[in-house]
C-alpha positions as a Markdown table, in Angstrom:
| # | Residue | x | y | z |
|---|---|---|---|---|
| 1 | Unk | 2.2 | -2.5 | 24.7 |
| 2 | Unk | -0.8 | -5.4 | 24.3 |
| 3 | Unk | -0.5 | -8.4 | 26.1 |
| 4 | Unk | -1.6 | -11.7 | 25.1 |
| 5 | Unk | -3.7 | -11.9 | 28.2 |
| 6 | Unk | -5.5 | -9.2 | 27.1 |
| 7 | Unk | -6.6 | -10.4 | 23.7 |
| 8 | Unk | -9.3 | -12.4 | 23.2 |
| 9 | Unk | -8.7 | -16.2 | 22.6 |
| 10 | Unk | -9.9 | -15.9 | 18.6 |
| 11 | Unk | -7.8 | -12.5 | 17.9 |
| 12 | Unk | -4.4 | -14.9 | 20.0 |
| 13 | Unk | -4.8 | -17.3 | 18.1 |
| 14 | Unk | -5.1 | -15.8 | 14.4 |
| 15 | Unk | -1.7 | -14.0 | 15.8 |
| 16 | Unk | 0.2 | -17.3 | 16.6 |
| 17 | Unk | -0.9 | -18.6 | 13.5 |
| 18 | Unk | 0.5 | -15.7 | 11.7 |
| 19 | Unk | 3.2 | -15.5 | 13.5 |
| 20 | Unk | 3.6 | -19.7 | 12.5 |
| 21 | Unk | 3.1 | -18.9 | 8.9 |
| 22 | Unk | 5.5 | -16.4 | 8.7 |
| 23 | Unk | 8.1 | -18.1 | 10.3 |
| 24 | Unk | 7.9 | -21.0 | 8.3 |
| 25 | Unk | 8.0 | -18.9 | 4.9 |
| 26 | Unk | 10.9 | -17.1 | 6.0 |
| 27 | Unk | 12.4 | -20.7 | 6.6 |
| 28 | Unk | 11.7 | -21.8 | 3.5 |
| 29 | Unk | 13.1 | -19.1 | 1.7 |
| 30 | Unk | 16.7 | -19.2 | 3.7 |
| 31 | Unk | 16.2 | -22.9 | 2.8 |
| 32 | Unk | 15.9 | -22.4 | -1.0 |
| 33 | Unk | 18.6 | -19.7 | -0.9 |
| 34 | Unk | 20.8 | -22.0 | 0.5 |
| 35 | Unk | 19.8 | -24.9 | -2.0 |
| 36 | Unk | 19.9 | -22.6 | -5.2 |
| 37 | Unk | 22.1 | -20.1 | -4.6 |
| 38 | Unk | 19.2 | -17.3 | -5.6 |
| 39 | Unk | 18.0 | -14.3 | -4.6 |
| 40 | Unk | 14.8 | -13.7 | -2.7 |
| 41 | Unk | 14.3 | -9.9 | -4.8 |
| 42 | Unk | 11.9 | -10.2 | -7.6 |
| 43 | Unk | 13.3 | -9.9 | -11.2 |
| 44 | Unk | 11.4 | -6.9 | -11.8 |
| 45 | Unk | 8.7 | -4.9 | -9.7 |
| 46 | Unk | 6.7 | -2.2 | -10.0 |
| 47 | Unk | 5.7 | 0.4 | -6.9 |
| 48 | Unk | 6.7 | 3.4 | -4.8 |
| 49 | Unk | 9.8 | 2.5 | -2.8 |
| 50 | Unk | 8.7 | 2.4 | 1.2 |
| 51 | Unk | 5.2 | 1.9 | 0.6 |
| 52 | Unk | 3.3 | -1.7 | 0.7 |
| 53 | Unk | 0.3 | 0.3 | 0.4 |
| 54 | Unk | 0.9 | 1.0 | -3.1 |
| 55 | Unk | 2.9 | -2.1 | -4.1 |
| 56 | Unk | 1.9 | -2.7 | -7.6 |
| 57 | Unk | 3.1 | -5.7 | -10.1 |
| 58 | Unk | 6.1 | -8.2 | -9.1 |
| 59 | Unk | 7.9 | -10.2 | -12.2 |
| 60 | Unk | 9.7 | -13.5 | -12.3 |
| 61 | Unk | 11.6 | -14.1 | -15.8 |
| 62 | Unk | 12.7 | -18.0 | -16.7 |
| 63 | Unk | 14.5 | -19.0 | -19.5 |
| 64 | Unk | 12.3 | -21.7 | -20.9 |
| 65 | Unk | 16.1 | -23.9 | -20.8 |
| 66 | Unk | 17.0 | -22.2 | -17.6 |
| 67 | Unk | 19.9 | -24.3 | -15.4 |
| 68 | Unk | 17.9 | -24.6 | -12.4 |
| 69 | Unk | 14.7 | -26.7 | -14.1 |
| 70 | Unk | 11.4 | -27.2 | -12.6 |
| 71 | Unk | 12.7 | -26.5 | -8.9 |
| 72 | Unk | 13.7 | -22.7 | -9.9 |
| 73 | Unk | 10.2 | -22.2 | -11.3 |
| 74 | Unk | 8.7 | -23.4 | -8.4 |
| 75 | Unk | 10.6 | -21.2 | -6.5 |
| 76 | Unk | 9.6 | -18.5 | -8.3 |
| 77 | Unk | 6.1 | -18.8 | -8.1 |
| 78 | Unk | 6.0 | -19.7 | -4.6 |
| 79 | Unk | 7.9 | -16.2 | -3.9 |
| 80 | Unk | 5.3 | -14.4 | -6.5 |
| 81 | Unk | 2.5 | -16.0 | -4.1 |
| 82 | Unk | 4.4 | -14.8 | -1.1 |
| 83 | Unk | 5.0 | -11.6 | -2.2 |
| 84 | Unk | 1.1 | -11.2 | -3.4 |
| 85 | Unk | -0.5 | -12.8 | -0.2 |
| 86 | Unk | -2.3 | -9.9 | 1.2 |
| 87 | Unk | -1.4 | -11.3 | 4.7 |
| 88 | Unk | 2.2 | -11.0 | 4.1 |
| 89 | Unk | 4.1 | -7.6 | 4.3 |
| 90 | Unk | 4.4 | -6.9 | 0.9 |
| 91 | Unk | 0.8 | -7.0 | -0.7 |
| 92 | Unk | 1.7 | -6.2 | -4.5 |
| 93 | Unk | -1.4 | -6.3 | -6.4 |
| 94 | Unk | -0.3 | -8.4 | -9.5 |
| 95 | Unk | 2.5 | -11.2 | -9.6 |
| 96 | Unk | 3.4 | -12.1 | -13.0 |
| 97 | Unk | 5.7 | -15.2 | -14.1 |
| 98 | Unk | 7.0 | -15.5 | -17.4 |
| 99 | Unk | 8.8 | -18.2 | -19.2 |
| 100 | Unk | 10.3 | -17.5 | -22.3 |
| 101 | Unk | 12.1 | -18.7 | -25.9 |
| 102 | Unk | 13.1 | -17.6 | -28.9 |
| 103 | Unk | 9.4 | -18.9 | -30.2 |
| 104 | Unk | 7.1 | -18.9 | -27.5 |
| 105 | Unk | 6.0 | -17.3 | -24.4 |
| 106 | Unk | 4.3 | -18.8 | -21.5 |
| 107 | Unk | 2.6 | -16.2 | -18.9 |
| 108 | Unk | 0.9 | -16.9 | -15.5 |
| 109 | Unk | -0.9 | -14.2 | -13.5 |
| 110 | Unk | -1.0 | -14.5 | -9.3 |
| 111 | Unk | -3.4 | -12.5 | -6.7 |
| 112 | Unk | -3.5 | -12.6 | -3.1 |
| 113 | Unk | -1.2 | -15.0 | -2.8 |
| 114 | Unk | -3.2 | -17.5 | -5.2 |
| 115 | Unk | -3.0 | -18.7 | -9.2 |
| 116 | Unk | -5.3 | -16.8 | -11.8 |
| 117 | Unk | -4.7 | -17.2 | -14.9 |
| 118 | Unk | -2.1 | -18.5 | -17.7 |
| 119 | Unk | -2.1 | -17.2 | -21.5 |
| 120 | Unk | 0.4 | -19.0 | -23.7 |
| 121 | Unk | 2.1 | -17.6 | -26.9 |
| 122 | Unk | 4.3 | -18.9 | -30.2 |
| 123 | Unk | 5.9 | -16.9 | -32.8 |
| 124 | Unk | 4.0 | -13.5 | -31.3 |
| 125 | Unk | 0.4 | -15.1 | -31.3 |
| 126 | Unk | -1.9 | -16.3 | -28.3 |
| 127 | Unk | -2.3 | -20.0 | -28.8 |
């Protein structure tokens, strides 16, 4: 077993701080559980059951009419980015969010926790 006495003042504190962040995601989860009724499991994902090593893709589907407005996409994508954040337990590679219609489809990409990309189609074609 370490001790915190043992460590050295930079590698302490980059542990509390973890430690801080954590907690306060895993607050804010419980929080939006609470608010929305919703699970905290991705939609889809992609990887080898008990492994974070090779955790691959995680997928959030909307509705583009879905019930639960702007505050359930938001609470999608901030799980994608906790679930990407290569701090975090889970370390998929890829998070993928995807809205969709009947006519158009609206896709951002996530990595490391952060915002990449977003491509946007109607009727089939990129626009």
């Amino acid at each position: 077993m370490v001790y915190a006495e043992h460590l050295p003042k930079k590698k302490l504190k980059e542990l509390v701080d973890r430690i801080i962040k954590a907690e306060k995601m895993e607050r804010q989860i419980a929080e939006a559980i609470m608010h929305f009724r919703i699970s905290p499991y991705p939609d889809i994902v992609i990887h080898k059951r008990n492994r974070n090593d090779e955790n691959a893709v995680i997928i959030e589907v909307k509705y583009k009419d879905d019930e639960r407005g702007d505050e359930g996409r938001e609470y999608d994508r901030a799980k994608i980015k906790a679930f990407t954040d290569s701090e975090q337990t889970h370390k998929y590679k890829c998070g993928v969010f995807l809205e969709v219609s009947s006519q158009e489809a609206i896709i951002e990409v996530y990595s490391k926790g952060q915002y990449v990309l977003t491509r946007s189609f109607q009727r089939g074609a990129q626009i």
